[in-house]
C-alpha positions as CSV (number, residue, x, y, z in Angstrom):
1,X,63.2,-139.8,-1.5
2,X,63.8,-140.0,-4.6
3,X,65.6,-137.1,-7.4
4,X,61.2,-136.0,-8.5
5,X,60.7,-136.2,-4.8
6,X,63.5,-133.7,-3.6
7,X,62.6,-132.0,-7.3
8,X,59.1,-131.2,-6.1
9,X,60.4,-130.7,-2.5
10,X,62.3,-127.8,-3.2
11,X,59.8,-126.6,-6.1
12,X,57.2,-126.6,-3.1
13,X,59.8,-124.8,-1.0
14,X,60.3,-122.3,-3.9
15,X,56.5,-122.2,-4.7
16,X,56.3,-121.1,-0.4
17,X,59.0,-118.8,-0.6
18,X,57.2,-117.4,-3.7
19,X,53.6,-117.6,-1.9
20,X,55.3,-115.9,1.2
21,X,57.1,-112.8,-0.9
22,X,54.1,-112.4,-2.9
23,X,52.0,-111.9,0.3
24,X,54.7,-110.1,1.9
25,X,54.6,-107.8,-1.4
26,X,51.1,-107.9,-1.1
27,X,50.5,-107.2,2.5
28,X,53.7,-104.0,2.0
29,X,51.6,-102.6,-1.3
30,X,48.3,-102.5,0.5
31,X,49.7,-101.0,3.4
32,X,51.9,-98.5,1.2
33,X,48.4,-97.8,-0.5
34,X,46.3,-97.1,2.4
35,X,49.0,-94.5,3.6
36,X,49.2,-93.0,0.2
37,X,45.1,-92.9,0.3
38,X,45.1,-91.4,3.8
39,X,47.9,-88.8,2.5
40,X,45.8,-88.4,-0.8
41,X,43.1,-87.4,1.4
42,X,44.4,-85.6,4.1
43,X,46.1,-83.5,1.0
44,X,42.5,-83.5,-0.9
45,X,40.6,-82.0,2.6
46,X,43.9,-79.5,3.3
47,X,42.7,-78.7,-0.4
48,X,39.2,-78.0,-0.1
49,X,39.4,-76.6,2.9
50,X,42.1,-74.1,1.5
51,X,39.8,-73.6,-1.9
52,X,36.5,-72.6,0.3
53,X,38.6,-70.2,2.1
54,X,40.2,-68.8,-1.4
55,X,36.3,-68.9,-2.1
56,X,35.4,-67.4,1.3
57,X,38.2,-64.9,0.6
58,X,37.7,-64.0,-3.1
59,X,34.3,-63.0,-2.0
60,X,35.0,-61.2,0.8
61,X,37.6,-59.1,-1.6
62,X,34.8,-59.4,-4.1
63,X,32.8,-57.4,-1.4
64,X,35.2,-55.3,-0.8
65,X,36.2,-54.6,-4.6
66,X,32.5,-53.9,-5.0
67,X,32.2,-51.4,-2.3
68,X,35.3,-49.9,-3.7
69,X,33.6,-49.8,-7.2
70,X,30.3,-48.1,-5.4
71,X,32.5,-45.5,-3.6
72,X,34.3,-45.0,-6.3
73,X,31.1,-44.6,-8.7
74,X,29.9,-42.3,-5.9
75,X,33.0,-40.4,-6.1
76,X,33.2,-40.1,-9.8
77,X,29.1,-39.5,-9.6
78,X,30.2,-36.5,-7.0
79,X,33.0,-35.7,-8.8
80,X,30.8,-35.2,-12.1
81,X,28.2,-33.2,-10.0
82,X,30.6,-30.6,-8.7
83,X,32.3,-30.7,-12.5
84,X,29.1,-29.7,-13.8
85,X,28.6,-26.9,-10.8
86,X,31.8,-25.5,-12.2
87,X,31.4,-25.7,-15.3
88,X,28.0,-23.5,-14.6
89,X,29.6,-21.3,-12.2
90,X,31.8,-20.6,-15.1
91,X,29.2,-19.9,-17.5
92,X,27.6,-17.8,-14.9
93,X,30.2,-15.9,-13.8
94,X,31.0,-15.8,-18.0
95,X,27.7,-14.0,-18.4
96,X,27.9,-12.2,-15.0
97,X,31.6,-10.8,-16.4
98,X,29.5,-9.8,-19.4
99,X,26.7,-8.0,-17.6
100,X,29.6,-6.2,-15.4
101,X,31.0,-5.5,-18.9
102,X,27.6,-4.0,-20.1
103,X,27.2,-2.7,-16.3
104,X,30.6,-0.9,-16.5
105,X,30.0,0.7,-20.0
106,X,26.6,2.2,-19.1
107,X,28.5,3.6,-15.7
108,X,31.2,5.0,-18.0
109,X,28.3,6.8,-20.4
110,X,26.5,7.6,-17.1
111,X,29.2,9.2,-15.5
112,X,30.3,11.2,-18.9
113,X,26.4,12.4,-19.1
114,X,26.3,13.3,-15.1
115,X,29.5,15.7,-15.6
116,X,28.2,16.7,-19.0
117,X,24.9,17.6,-16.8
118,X,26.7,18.8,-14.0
119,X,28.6,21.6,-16.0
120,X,25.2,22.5,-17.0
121,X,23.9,22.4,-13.5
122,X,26.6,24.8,-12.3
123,X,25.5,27.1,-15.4
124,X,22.0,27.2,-14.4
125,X,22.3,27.5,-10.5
126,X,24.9,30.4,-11.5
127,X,22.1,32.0,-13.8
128,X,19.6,31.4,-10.8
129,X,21.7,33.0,-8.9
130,X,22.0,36.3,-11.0
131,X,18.3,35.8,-11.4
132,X,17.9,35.6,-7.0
133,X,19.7,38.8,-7.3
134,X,17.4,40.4,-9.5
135,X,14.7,38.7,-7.5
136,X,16.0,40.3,-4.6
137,X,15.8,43.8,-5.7
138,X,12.2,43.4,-6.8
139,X,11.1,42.0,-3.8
140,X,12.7,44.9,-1.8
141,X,10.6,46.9,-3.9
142,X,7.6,45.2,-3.8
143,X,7.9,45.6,-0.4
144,X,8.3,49.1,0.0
145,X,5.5,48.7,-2.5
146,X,3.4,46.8,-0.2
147,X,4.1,49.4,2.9
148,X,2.9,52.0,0.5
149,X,-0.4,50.0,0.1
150,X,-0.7,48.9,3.3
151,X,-1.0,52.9,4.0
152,X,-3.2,53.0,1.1
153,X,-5.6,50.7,2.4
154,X,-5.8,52.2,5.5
155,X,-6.9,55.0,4.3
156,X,-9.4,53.3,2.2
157,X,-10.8,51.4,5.3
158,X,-11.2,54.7,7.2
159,X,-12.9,55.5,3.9
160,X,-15.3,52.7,3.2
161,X,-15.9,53.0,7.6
162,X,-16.8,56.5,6.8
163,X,-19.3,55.2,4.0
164,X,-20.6,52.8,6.3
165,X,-21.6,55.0,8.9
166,X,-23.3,57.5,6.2
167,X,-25.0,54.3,4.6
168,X,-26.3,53.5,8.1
169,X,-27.4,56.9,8.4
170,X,-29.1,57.2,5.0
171,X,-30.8,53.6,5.7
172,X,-32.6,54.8,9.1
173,X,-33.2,58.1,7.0
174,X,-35.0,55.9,4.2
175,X,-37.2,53.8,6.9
176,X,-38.1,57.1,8.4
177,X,-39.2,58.1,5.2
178,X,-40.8,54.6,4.4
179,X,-42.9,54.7,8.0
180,X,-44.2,58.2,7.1
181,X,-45.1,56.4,3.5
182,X,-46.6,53.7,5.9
183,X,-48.8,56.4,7.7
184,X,-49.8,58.5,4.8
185,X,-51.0,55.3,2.9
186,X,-52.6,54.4,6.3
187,X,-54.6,57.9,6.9
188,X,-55.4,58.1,2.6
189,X,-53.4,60.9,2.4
190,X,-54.1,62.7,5.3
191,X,-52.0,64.2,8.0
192,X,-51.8,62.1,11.3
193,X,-51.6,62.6,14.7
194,X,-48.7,61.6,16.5
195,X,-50.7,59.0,18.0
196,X,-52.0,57.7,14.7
197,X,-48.6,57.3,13.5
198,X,-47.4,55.5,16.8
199,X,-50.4,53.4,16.3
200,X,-50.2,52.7,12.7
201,X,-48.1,49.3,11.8
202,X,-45.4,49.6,9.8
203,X,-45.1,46.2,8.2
204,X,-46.5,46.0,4.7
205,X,-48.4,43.2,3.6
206,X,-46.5,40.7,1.5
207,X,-47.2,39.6,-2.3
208,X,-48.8,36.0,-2.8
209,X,-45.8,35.0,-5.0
210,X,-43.1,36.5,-2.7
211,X,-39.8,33.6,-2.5
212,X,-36.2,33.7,-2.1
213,X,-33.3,31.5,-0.7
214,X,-30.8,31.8,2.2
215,X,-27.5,33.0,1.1
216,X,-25.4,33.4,4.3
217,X,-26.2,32.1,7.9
218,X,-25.3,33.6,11.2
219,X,-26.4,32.7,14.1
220,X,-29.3,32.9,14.2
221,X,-29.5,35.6,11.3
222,X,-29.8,35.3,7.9
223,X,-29.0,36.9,4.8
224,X,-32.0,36.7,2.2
225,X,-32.0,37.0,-1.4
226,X,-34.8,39.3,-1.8
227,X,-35.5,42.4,-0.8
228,X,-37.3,46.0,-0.7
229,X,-37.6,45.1,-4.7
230,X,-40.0,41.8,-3.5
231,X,-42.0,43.6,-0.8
232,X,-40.1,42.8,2.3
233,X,-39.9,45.6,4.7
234,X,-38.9,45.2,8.4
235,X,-41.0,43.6,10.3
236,X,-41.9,40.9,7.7
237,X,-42.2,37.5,8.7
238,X,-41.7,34.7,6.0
239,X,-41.8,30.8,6.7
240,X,-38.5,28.9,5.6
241,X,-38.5,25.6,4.5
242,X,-36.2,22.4,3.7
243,X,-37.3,20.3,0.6
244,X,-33.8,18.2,0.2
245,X,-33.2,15.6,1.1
246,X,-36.8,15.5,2.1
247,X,-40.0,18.5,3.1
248,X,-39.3,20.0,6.2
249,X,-40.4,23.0,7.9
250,X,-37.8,24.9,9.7
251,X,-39.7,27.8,11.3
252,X,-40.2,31.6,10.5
253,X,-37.9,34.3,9.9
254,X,-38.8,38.1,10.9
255,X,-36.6,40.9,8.3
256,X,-35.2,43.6,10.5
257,X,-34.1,46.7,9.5
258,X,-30.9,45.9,7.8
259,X,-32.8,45.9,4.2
260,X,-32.0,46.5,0.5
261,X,-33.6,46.6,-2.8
262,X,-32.2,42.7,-3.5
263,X,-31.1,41.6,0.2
264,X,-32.4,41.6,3.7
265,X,-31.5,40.1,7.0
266,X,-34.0,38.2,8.9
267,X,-33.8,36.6,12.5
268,X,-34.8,33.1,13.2
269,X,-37.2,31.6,15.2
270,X,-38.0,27.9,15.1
271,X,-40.6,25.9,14.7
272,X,-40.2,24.0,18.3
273,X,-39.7,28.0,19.5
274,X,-36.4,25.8,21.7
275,X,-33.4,28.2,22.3
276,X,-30.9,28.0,18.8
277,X,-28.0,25.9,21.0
278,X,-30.5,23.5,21.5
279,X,-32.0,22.7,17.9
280,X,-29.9,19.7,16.2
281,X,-28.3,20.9,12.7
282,X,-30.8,19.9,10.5
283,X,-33.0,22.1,11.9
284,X,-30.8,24.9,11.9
285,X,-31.3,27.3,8.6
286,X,-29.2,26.8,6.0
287,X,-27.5,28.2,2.7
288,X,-30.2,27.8,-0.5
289,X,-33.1,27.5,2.3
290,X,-36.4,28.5,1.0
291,X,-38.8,31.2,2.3
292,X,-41.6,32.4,0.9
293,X,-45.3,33.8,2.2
294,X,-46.2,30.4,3.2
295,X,-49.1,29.5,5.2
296,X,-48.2,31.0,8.6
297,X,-49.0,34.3,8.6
């Protein structure tokens, strides 16, 4: 073998040993590569993974700051509310110290006038009392007064009682007198009989135009306002009659011998002739009843 043959030998040698370290490099730096790779990965997923749960947690404290930030609006929303209660509770109670101000002068003025009228109260009830005295005294004398009246009228009852019994007296006098008128006018003049003037009627007839009203009811007596001066004389009888609300006939009325120049007193007899308890009170006389001649004589 010759020098270019050994040259090239070892060149080959060389260019293996190159070959081999270059594919020993080779085979080291891909291998080195992958396990960088697989570490720049596993580190890349460890980071993702850690950045979606930064994410997950920043929005979980994101919910939470928000619901922090809502209370805390509600709070400072409730906390403005109950500011602006005070502050009107304040102004209220301002104006409501103002009114009890007001309220509190007026009860000063009030209570200044009351004493001022009270003074003035105790001088009148002291001059009503002088004046109840005085009172006193008069009506102790007014009563002896009134004892010395009361005897008075007593006397004047037993008076006007003593009148009454002469005026009843004079009265059955004046119809005496009237029923001998009655006979004489009855005979022309001429002295009757006994008989005759038994027998002659006493009852005069009555005008045409004769009328009056009822002006007190008793029973079943009435007081008339007409009298001897219209004709009536004991005995009459007169129809009485209703025209308010409506015409009605009542019944007749006979005068009896309580009579006088401008009243008489007439008993009642009604139309249906049923006893007075049983009549309904419309068809019982009445005050400004009228009576007259009538048709029913």
């Amino acid at each position: 073998m010759t020098w270019i043959g050994k040259i090239l030998t070892v060149f080959v040698m060389l260019a293996a040993v190159v070959w081999m370290f270059l594919n020993v490099q080779t085979y080291a730096t891909r291998t080195n590569w992958k396990t960088e790779a697989d570490k720049y990965q596993k580190a890349y997923t460890l980071a993702i993974k850690a950045r979606e749960d930064d994410y997950r947690a920043g929005l979980t404290d994101k919910d939470e700051v928000r619901k922090q930030r809502d209370s805390l609006k509600t709070e400072l929303d409730n906390a403005l509310a109950q500011s602006k209660v005070k502050d009107d509770n304040v102004k209220t109670l301002e104006t409501d110290k103002v009114k009890a101000d007001e309220a509190n002068a007026a009860l000063q003025r009030n209570i200044i006038e009351t004493n001022t009228n009270l003074a003035a109260a105790i001088e009148q009830v002291n001059k009503l009392r002088a004046q109840n005295d005085a009172l006193e005294d008069q009506r102790v004398t007014l009563v002896r007064e009134r004892e010395k009246a009361n005897v008075e009228k007593q006397q004047a009852v037993n008076e006007r009682n003593a009148a009454m019994s002469r005026n009843e007296q004079l009265t059955k006098e004046k119809e005496d007198l009237q029923g001998q008128v009655y006979a004489l006018k009855a005979t022309g003049g001429k002295e009757a009989t006994q008989v005759q003037i038994a027998l002659a009627p006493r009852v005069s007839p009555l005008p045409e135009n004769v009328r009056g009203t009822v002006t007190k009811v008793d029973g079943e007596f009435v007081e008339l306002s007409i009298g001897l001066d219209a004709g009536l004389t004991p005995g009459a009888v007169l129809d009485i009659s209703r025209y308010k609300p409506e015409p009605k006939y009542l019944g007749t009325l006979t005068v009896t011998s309580i009579i006088e120049p401008k009243r008489a007193v007439a008993a009642f007899t009604p139309a249906s002739r049923r006893p007075l308890n049983q009549l309904r009170a419309d068809e019982r006389p009445r005050v400004d009843d009228v009576v007259n001649k009538g048709t029913r004589q």
